[in-house]
C-alpha positions as CSV (number, residue, x, y, z in Angstrom):
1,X,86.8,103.4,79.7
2,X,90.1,103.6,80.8
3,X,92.2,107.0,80.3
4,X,94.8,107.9,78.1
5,X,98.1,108.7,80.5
6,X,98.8,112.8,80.0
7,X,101.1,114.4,78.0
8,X,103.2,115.1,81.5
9,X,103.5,111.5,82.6
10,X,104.2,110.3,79.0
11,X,107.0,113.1,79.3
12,X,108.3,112.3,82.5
13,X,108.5,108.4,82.4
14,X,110.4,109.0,79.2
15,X,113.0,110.9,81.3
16,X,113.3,108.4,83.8
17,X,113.4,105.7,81.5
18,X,115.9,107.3,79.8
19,X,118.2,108.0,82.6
20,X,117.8,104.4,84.0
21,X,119.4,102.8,81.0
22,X,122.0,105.4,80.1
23,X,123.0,104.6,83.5
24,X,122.6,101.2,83.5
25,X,124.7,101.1,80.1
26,X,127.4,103.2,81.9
27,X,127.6,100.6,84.7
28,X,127.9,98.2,81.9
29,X,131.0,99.8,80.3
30,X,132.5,99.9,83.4
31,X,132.3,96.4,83.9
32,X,133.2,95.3,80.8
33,X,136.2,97.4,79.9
34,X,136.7,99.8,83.5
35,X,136.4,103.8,82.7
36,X,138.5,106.7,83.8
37,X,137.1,108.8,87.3
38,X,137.1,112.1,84.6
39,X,135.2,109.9,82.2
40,X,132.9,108.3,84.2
41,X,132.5,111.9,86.4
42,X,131.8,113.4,82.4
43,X,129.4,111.1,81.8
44,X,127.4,111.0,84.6
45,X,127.4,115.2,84.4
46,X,125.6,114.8,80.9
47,X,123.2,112.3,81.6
48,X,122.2,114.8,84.9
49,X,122.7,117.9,82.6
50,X,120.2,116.3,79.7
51,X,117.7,115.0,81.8
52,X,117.6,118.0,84.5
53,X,117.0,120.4,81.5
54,X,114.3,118.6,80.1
55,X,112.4,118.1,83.7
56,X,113.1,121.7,84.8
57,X,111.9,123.0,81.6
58,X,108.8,120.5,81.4
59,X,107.8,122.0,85.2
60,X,108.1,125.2,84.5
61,X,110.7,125.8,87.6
62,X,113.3,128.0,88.5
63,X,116.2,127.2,85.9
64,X,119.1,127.1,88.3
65,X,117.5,124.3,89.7
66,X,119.3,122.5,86.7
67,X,122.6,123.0,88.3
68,X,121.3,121.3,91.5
69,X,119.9,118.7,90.1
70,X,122.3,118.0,87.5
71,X,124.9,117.2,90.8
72,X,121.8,114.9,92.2
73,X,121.7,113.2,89.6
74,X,125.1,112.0,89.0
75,X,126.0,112.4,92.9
76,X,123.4,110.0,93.5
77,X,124.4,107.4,91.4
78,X,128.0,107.4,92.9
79,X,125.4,107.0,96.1
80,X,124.5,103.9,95.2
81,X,127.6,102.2,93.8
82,X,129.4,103.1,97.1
83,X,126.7,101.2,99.2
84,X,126.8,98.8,97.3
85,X,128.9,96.5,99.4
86,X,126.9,93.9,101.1
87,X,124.3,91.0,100.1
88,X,120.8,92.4,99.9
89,X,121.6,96.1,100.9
90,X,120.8,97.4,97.3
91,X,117.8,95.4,96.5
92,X,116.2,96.5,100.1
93,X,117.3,99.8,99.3
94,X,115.3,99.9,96.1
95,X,112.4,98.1,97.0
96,X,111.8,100.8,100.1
97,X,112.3,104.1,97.9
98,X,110.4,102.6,95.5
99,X,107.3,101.8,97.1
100,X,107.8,105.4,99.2
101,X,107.7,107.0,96.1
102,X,104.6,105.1,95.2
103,X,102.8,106.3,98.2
104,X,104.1,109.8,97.1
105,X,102.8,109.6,93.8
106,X,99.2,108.8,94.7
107,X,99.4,111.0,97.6
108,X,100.1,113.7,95.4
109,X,97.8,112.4,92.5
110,X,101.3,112.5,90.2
111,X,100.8,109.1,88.2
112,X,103.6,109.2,86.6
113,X,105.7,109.1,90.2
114,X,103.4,106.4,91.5
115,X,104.2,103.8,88.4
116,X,108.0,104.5,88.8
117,X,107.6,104.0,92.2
118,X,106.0,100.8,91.5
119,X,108.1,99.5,88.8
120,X,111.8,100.1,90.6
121,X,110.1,98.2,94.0
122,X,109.2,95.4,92.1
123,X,112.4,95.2,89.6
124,X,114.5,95.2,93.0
125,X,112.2,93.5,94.8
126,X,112.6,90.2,92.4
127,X,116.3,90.4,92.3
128,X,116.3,90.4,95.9
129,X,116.3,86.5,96.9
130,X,119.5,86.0,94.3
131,X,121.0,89.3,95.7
132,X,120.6,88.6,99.6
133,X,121.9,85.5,98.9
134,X,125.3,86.8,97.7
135,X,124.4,84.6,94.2
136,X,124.0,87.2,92.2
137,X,125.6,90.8,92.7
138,X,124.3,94.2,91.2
139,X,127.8,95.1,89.7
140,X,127.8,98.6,88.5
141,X,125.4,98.4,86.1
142,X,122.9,97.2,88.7
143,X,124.1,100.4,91.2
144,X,124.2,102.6,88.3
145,X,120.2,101.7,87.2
146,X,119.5,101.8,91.0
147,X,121.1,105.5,91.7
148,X,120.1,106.5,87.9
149,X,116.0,105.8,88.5
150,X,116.0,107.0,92.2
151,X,117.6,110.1,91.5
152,X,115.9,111.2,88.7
153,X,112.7,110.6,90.1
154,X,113.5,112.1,93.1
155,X,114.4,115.4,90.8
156,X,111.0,114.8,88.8
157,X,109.0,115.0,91.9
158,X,110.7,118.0,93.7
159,X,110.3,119.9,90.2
160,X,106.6,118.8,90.3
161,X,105.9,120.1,94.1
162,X,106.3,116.9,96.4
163,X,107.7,118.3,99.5
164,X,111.7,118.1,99.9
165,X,111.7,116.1,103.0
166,X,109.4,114.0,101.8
167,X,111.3,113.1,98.5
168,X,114.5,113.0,100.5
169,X,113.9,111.2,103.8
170,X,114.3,107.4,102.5
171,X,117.7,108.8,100.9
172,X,119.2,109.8,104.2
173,X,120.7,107.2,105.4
174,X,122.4,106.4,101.9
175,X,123.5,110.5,101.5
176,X,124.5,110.4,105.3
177,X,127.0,107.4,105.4
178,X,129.0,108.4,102.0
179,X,128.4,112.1,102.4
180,X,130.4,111.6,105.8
181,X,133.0,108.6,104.9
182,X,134.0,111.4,101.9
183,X,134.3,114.1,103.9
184,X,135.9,111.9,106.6
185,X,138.4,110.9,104.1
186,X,139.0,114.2,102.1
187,X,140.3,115.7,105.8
188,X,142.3,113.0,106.8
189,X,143.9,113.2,103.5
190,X,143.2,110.1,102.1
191,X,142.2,109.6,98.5
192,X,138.4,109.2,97.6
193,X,138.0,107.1,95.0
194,X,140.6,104.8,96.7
195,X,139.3,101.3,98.1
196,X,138.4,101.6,101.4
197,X,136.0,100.0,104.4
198,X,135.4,103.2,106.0
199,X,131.5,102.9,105.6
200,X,129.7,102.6,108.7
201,X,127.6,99.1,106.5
202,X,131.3,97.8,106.2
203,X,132.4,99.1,109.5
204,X,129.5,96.9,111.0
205,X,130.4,93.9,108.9
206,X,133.9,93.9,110.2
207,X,132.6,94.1,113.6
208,X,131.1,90.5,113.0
209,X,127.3,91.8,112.7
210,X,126.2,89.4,109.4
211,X,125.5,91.1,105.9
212,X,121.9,90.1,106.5
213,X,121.4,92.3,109.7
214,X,123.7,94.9,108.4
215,X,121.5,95.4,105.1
216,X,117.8,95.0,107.6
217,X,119.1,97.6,109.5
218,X,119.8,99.7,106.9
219,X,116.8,99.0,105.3
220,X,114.7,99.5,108.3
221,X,116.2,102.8,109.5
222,X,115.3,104.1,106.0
223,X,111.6,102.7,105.7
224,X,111.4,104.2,109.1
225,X,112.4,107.6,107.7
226,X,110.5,107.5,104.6
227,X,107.1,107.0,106.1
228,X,108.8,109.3,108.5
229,X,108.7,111.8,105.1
230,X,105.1,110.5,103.9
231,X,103.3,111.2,107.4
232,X,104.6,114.7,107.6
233,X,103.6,115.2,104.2
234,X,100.0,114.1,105.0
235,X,99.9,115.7,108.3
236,X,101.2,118.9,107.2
237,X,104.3,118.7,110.3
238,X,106.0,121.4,110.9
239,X,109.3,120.9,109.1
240,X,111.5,121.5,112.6
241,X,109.7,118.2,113.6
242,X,110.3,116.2,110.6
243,X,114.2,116.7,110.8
244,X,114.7,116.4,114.6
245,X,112.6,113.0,113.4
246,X,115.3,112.2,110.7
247,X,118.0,113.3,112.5
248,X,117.0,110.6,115.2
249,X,117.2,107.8,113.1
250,X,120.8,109.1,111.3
251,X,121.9,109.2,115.0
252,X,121.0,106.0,115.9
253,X,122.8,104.6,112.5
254,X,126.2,106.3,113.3
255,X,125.8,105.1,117.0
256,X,125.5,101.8,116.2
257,X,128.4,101.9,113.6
258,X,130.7,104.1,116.3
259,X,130.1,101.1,119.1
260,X,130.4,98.1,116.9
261,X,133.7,99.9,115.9
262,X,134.9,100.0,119.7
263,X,133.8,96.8,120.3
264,X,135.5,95.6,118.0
265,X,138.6,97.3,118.4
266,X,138.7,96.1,122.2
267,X,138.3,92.5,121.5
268,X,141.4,93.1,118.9
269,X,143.4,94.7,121.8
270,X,142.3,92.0,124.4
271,X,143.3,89.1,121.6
272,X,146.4,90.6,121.3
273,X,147.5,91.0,124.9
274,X,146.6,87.2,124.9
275,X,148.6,86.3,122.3
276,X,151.7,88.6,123.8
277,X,151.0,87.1,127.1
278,X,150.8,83.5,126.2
């Protein structure tokens, strides 16, 4: 006879369930009618806040974690909207965490860690063929329920003991290329939130590399880190290890996107002396 699911995994799902739509309802409003930066930046804040509360308070962890993961939360879903910008990038993206969460889950006998695992892979999984097509597109309500279930998750397991770089390695390459285009951009004294292609993704697009390589190799670098994250979990490696491991692999990304850039730049030069010459 089948068991009843616990009182913790009834709990946490809720959570996550809960945070996926509120999210995925926010994207929506955005759509539809467009929202304020303060607005949207409030909004996001309270559905982190709410949630983070709840999951710190079910785990029994320290409570300034709430602060930290109240930021995860709705920095993570910012994440996701930002890389969203090329056919098939967000659907690989959630098919990969969510079967690496899977594998976390029943690793670390959390149930409730391996069905959301399972459930976002799949969702993004079957969206995938429409999405790598460039036939249908996530919009923000689809990068808002992508960054809203992954982050929250991702909280939910590191309040419940799964090792950070385990959680965090199929993230990196998402955190790594905003993290640094916003920093980037902040010192150069450009606007943020204005549009831009400074991304190394769009950077290798506009080099002429196809949205179907760009969103593999994306894809691939993170599935590489994430089992990257699960084998050191198993294996008990030494933590040093596991990020000159992950460091590796964000190298290689922001080498590739720093010599498609110059490669591109030089066949603009050499066109234009053409043209000047001809």
């Amino acid at each position: 006879m089948a068991s009843l699911p616990s009182v913790e995994s009834v709990t946490v799902l809720r959570v996550i369930v809960g945070v996926s739509v509120a999210s995925a309802v926010l994207g929506w409003i955005e759509d539809v009618r467009g929202v304020s930066i303060r607005v949207r930046a409030g909004a996001q804040i309270c559905i982190g806040l709410i949630a983070s509360s709840i999951v710190v308070g079910h785990a029994g962890v320290a409570p300034w974690l709430v602060v930290v993961f109240t930021i995860g939360v709705a920095g993570y879903i910012n994440v996701a909207n930002f890389m969203d910008g090329v056919n098939g990038i967000s659907a690989l993206h959630g098919t990969v965490v969510g079967v690496t969460y899977a594998i976390l889950g029943v690793v670390f006998e959390l149930p409730w860690l391996a069905i959301t695992g399972g459930i976002v892979a799949l969702a993004f999984f079957g969206f995938l063929p429409w999405n790598l097509r460039g036939r249908i597109f996530l919009g923000d309500v689809g990068s808002y329920l992508l960054g809203g279930s992954i982050s929250i998750t991702a909280v939910a397991a590191l309040a419940h003991g799964v090792p950070f770089l385990a959680v965090i390695a199929p993230l990196i390459v998402y955190l790594a290329d905003a993290g640094f285009t916003l920093v980037s951009r902040v010192i150069r004294g450009r606007r943020w939130s204005d549009a831009h292609r400074d991304h190394v993704y769009q950077r290798l697009t506009d080099s002429g590399i196809s949205h179907f390589r760009v969103a593999l190799l994306v894809t691939g670098l993170s599935l590489c880190a994430g089992a990257i994250g699960i084998w050191a979990a198993v294996k008990h490696l030494p933590w040093p290890i596991e990020i000159v491991l992950l460091s590796a692999i964000l190298a290689a990304y922001f080498v590739w996107g720093a010599v498609a850039t110059c490669l591109k730049r030089t066949s603009t030069e050499m066109i234009d002396r053409e043209g000047m010459n001809s």
